[in-house]
C-alpha positions as a Markdown table, in Angstrom:
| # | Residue | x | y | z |
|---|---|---|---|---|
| 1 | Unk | -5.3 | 17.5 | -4.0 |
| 2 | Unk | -3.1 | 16.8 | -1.1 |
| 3 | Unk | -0.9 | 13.7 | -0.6 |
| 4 | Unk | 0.7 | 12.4 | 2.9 |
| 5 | Unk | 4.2 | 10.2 | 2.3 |
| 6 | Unk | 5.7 | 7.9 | 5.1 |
| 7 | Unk | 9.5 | 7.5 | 4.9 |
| 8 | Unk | 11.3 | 4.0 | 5.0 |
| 9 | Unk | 14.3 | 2.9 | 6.4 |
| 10 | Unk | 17.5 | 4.4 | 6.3 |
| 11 | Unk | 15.6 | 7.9 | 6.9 |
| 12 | Unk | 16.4 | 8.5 | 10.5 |
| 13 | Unk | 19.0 | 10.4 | 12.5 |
| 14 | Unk | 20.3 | 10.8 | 16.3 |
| 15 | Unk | 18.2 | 13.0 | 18.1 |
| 16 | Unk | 15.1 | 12.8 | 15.7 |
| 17 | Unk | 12.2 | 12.7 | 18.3 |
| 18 | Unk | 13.3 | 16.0 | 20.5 |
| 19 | Unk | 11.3 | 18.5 | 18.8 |
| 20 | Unk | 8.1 | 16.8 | 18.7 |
| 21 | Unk | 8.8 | 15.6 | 22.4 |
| 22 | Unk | 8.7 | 19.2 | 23.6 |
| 23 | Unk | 4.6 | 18.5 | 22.8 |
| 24 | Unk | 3.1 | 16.6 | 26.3 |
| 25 | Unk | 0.7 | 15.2 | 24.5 |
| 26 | Unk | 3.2 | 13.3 | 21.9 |
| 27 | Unk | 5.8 | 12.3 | 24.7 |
| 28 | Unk | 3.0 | 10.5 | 26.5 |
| 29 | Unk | 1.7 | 8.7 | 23.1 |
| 30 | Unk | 6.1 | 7.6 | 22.4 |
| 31 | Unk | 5.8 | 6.7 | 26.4 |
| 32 | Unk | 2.4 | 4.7 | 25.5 |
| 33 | Unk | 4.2 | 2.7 | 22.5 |
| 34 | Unk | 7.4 | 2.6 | 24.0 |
| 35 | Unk | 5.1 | 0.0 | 26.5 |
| 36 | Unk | 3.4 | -1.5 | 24.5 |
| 37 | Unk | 6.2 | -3.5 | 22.4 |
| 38 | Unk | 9.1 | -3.4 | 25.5 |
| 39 | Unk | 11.3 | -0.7 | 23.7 |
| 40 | Unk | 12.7 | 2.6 | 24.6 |
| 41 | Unk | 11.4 | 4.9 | 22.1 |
| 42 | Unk | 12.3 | 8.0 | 23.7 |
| 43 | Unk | 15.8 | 7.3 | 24.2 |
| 44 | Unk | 15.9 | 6.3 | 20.9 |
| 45 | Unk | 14.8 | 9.4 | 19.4 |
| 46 | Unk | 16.9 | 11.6 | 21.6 |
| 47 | Unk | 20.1 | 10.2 | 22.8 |
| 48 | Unk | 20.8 | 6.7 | 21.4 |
| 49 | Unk | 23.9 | 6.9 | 19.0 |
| 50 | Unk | 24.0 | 6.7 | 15.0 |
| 51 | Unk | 25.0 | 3.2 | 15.6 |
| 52 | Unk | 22.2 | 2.3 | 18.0 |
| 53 | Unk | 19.4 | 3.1 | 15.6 |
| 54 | Unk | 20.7 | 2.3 | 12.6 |
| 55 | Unk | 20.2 | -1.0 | 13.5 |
| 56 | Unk | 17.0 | -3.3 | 11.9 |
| 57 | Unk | 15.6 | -4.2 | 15.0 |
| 58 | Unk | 15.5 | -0.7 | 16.4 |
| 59 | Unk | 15.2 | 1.8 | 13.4 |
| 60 | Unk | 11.9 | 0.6 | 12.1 |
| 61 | Unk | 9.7 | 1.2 | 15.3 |
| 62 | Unk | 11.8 | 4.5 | 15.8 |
| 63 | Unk | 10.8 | 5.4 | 12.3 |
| 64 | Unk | 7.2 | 4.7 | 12.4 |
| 65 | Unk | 6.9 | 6.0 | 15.7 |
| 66 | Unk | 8.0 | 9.4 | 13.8 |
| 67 | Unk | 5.7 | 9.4 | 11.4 |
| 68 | Unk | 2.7 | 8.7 | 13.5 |
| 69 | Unk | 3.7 | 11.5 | 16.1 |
| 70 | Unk | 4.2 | 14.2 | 12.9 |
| 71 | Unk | 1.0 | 12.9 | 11.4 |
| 72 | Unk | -0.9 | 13.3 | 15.1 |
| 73 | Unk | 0.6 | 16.7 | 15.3 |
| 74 | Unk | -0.4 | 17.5 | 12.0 |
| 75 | Unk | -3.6 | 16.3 | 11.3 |
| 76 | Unk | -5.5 | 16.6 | 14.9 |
| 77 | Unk | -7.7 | 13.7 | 14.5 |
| 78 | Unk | -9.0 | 15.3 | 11.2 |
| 79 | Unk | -8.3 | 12.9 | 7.9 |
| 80 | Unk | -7.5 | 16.0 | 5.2 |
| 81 | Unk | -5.4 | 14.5 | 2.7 |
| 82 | Unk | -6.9 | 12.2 | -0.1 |
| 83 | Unk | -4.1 | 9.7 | -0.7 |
| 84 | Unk | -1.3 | 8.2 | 1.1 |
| 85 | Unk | 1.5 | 5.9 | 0.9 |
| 86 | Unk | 4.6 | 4.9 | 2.7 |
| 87 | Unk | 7.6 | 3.2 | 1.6 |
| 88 | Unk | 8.6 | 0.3 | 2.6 |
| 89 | Unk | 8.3 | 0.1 | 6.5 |
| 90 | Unk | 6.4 | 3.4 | 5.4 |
| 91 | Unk | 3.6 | 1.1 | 4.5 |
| 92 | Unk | 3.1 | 0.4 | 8.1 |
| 93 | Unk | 2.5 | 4.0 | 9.1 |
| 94 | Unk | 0.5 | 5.0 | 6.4 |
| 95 | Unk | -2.1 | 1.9 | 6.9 |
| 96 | Unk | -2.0 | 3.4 | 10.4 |
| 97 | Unk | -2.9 | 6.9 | 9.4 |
| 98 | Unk | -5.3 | 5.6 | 6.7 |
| 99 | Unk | -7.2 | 4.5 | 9.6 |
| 100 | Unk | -7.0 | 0.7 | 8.5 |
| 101 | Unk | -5.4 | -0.6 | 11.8 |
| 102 | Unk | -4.7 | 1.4 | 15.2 |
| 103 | Unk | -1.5 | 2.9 | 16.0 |
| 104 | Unk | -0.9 | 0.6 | 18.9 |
| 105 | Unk | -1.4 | -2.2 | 16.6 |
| 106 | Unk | 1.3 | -0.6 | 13.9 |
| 107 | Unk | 3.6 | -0.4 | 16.9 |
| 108 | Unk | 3.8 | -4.3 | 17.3 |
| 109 | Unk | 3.5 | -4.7 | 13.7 |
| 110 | Unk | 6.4 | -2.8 | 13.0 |
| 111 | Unk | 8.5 | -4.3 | 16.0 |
| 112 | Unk | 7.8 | -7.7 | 15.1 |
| 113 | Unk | 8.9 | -6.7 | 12.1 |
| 114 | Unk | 12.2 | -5.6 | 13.3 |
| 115 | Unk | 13.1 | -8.5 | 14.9 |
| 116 | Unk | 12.4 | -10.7 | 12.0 |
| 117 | Unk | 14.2 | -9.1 | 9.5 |
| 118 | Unk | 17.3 | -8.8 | 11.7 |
| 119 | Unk | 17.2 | -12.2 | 12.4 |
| 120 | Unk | 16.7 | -13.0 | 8.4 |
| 121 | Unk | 19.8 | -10.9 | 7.7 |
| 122 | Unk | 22.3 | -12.5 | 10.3 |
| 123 | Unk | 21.2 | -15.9 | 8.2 |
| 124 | Unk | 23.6 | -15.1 | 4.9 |
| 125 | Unk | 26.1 | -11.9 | 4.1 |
| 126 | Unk | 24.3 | -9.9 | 2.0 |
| 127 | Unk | 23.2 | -5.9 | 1.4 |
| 128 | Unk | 22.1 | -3.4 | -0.5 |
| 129 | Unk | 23.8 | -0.9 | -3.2 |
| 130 | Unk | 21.6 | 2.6 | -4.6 |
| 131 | Unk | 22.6 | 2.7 | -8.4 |
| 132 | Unk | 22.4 | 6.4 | -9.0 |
| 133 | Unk | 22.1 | 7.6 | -12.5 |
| 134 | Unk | 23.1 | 5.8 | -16.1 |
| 135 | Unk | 19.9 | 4.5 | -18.2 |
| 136 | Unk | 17.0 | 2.3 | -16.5 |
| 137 | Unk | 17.4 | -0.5 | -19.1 |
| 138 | Unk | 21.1 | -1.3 | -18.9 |
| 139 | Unk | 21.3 | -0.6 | -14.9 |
| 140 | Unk | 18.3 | -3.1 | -14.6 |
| 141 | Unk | 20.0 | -5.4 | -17.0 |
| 142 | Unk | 23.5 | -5.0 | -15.3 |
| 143 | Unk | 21.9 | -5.7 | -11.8 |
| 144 | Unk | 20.1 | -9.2 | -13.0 |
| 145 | Unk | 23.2 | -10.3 | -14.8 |
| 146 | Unk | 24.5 | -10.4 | -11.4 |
| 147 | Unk | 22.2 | -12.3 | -10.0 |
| 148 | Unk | 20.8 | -9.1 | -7.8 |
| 149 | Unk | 17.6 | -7.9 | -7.3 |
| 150 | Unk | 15.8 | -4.3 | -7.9 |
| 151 | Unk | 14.9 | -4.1 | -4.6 |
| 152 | Unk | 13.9 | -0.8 | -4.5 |
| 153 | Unk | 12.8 | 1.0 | -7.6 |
| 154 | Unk | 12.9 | 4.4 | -6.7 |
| 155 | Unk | 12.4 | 6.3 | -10.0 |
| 156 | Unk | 14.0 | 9.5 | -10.4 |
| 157 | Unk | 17.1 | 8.1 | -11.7 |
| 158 | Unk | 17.6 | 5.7 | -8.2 |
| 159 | Unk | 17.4 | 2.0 | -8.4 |
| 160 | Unk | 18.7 | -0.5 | -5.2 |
| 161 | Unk | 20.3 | -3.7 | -5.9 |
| 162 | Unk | 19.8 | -6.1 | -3.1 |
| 163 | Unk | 21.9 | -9.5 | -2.8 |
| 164 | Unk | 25.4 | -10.9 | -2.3 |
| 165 | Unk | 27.9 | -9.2 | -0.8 |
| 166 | Unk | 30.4 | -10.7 | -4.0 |
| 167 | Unk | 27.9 | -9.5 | -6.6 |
| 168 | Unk | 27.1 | -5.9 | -5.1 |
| 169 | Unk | 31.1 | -5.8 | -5.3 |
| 170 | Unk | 31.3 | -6.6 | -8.8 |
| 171 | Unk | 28.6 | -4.1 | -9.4 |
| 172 | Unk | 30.6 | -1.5 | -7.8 |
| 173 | Unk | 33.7 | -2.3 | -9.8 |
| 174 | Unk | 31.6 | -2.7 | -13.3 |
| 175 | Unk | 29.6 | 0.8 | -12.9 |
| 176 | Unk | 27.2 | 0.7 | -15.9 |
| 177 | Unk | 27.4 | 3.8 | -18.0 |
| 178 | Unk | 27.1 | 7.3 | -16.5 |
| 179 | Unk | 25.7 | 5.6 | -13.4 |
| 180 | Unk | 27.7 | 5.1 | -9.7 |
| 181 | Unk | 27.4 | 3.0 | -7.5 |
| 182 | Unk | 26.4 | 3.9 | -3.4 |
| 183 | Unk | 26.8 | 0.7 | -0.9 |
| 184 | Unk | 24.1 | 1.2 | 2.0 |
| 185 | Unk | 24.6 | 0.8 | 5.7 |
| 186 | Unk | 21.9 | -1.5 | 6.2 |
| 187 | Unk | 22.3 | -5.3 | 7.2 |
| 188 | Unk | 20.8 | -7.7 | 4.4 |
| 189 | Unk | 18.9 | -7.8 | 1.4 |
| 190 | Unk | 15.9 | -6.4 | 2.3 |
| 191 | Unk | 12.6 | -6.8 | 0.0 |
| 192 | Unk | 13.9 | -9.8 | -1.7 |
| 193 | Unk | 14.1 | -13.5 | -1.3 |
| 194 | Unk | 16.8 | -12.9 | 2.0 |
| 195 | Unk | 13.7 | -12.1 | 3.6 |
| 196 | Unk | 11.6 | -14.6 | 3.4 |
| 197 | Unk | 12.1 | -16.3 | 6.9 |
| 198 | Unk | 10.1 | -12.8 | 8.2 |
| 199 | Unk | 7.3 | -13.2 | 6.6 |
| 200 | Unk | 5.4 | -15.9 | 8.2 |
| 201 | Unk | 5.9 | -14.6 | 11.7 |
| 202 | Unk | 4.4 | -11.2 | 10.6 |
| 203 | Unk | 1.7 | -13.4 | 8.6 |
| 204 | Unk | 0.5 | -15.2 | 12.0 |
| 205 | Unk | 0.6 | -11.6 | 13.9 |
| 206 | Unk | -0.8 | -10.0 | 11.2 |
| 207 | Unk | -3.9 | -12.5 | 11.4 |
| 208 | Unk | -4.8 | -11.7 | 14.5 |
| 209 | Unk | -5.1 | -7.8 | 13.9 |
| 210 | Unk | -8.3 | -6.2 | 13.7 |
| 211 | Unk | -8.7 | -3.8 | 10.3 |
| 212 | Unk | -11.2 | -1.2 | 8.5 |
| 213 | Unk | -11.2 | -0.4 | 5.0 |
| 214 | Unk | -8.9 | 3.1 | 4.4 |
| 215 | Unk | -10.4 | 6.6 | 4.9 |
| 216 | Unk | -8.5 | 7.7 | 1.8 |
| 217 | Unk | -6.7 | 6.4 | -0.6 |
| 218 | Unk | -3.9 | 4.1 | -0.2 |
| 219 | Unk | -1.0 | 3.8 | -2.9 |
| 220 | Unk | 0.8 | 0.2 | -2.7 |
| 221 | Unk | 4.3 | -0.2 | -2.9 |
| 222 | Unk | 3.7 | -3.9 | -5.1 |
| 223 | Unk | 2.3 | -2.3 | -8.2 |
| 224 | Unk | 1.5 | 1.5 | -7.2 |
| 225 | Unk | -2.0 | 0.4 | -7.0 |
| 226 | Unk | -4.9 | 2.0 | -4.8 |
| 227 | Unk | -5.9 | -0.6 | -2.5 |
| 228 | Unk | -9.2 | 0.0 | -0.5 |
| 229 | Unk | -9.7 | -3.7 | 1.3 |
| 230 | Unk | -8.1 | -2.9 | 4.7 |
| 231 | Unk | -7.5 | -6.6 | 4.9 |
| 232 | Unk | -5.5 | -6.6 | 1.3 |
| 233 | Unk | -3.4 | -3.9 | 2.7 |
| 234 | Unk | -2.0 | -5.9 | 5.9 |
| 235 | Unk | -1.6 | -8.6 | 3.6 |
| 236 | Unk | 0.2 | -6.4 | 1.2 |
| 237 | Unk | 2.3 | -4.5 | 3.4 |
| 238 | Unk | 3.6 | -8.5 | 5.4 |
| 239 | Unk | 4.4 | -9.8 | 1.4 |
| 240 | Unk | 6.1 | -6.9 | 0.5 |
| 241 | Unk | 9.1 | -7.5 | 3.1 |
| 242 | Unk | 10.7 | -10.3 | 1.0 |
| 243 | Unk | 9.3 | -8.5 | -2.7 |
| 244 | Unk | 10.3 | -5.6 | -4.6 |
| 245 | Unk | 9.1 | -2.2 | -3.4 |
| 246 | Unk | 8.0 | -0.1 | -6.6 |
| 247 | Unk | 7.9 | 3.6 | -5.5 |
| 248 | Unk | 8.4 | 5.2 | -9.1 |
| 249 | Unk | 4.9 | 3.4 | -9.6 |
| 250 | Unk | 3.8 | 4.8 | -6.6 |
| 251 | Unk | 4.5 | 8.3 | -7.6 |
| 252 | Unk | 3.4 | 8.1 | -10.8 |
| 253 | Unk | 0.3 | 7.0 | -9.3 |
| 254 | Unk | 0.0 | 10.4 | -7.2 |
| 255 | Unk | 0.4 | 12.1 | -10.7 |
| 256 | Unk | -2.4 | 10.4 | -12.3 |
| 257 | Unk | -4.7 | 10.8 | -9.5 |
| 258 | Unk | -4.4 | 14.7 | -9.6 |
| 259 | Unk | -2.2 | 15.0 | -6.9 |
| 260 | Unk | -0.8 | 18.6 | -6.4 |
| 261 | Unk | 0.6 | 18.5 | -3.0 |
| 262 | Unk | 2.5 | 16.2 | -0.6 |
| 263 | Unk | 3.7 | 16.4 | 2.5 |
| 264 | Unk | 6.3 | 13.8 | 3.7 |
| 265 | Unk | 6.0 | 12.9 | 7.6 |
| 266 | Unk | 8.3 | 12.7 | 9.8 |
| 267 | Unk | 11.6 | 11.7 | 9.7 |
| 268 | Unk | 11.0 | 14.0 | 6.0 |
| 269 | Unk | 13.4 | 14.0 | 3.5 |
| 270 | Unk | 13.8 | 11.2 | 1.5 |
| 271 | Unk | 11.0 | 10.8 | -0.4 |
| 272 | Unk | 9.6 | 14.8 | -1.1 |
| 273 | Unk | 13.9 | 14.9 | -2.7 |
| 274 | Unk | 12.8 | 11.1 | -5.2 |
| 275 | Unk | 9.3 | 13.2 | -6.0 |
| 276 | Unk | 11.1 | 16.4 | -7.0 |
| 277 | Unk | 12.7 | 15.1 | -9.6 |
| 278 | Unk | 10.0 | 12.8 | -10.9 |
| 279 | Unk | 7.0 | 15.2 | -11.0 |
| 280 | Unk | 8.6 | 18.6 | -10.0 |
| 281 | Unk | 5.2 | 20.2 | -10.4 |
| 282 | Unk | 3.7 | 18.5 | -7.5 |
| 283 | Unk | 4.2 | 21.2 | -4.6 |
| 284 | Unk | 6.4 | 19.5 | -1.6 |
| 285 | Unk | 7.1 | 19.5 | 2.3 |
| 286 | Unk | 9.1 | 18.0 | 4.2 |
| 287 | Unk | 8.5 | 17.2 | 8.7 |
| 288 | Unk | 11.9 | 16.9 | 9.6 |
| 289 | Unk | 11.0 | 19.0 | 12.9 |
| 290 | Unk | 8.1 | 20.0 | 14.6 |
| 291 | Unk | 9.4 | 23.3 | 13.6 |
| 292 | Unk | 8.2 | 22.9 | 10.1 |
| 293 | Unk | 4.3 | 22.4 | 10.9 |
| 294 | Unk | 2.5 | 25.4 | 10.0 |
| 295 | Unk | 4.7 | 25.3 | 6.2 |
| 296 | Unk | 2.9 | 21.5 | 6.3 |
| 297 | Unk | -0.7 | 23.6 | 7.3 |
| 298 | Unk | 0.0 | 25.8 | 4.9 |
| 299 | Unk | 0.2 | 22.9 | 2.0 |
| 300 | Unk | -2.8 | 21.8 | 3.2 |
| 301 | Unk | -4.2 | 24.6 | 3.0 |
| 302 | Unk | -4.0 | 25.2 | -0.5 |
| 303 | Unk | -4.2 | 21.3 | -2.0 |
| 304 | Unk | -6.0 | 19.8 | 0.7 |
């Protein structure tokens, strides 16, 4: 049984969008978004610097963007896979997919979403750390001794401590055992409490969206759930931007629900690497180019 994963932030890279441009029918869908929320997709996915997207405001619509083009490539209208999740911003593209709101609607999701949580970051100094390695129990202790949050619960030996600039410093200089310590280029403390001046302008947008219940499964990133109220998904994915995102739940979830297969979308990487090491017999692909579609058909051929 096949499973589709939608990278998060932090996932993309200059010059992302060229391959899958070379398709007609995807440059006019980037030129349709690009519209359709006042921002230049295609520049950002072929010339705009590291610099340029790595910031909030433009990285999430450039990331979603990705995933829906690999997705349209990929799937041609036809829903194969049985489950799907996203993380974090990921969310966004996967409730697309699913078939719970329309692509054009993800697109103004996702760039409202932008906005707000660049203007929640330039409120207080604060980021994010990836704690790599040492024992789940003492680096989860060590990070809310410090007043931090798990932000991101990666599994597979990764956990991301969100919060003040002072305590993410201490962390770095008080390592806990056989774990280090990897500050992140991002600009707050996203999925915890930093956040919560985005949510209620994504709550009133969100309100006005039109949804359908999933045409497959869809894996949350609050509990590693499978949601199937197309409403409780928006609503999940808007609270989840000042929570905790729980993505070893999520792939434990693909385990338990007979999952053999997963293909990450575009920009692919991130989250096919976290799911190797946490349940290396599910069979993996990554869509970091258009280049790598038919290894992706493939996959589906054998799990879908």
């Amino acid at each position: 049984m096949l499973a589709l994963l939608a990278p998060g932030q932090g996932s993309q890279t200059p010059g992302m969008l060229t391959t899958w441009l070379e398709n007609p029918e995807l440059k006019d869908l980037l030129k349709e978004w690009s519209q359709a929320i006042d921002l230049d997709l295609i520049h950002l996915g072929t010339s705009a610097s590291a610099e340029e997207i790595q910031d909030t405001a433009n990285a999430q619509p450039l990331i979603v963007a990705a995933s829906l083009l690999s997705a349209h490539a990929l799937l041609k209208g036809n829903m194969t896979c049985k489950v799907i999740a996203g993380h974090s911003v990921g969310e966004i593209s996967a409730a697309a997919i699913a078939g719970v709101i329309s692509s054009i609607d993800a697109m103004k999701l996702v760039r409202t979403r932008g906005i707000e949580m660049a203007k929640a970051a330039s409120l207080a100094p604060a980021g994010m750390s990836a704690v790599l390695g040492g024992i789940r129990v003492e680096v989860l202790e060590a990070i809310a001794l410090l007043g931090l949050v798990a932000a991101n619960d990666n599994g597979a030996g990764q956990i991301v401590a969100a919060g003040s600039l002072e305590a993410l410093e201490k962390l770095a200089n008080h390592t806990p055992a056989g774990a280090r310590v990897r500050p992140l280029a991002v600009a707050g403390a996203f999925h915890t409490s930093y956040m919560s001046p985005a949510v209620q302008p994504m709550q009133l947008l969100a309100q006005g969206i039109e949804v359908s219940n999933p045409l497959c499964d869809v894996i949350s990133n609050k509990d590693g759930e499978i949601v199937s109220d197309g409403r409780e998904i928006l609503d999940r994915i808007v609270n989840q931007i000042a929570n905790p995102v729980r993505w070893d739940l999520c792939m434990s979830a693909m385990k338990s629900h007979g999952i053999t297969g997963a293909i990450e979308l575009a920009p692919g990487g991130t989250l096919v690497g976290l799911l190797k090491r946490a349940e290396p017999e599910i069979q993996t692909c990554a869509l970091k180019s258009s280049e790598d579609l038919s290894t992706a058909a493939q996959l589906i051929t054998n799990h879908g």
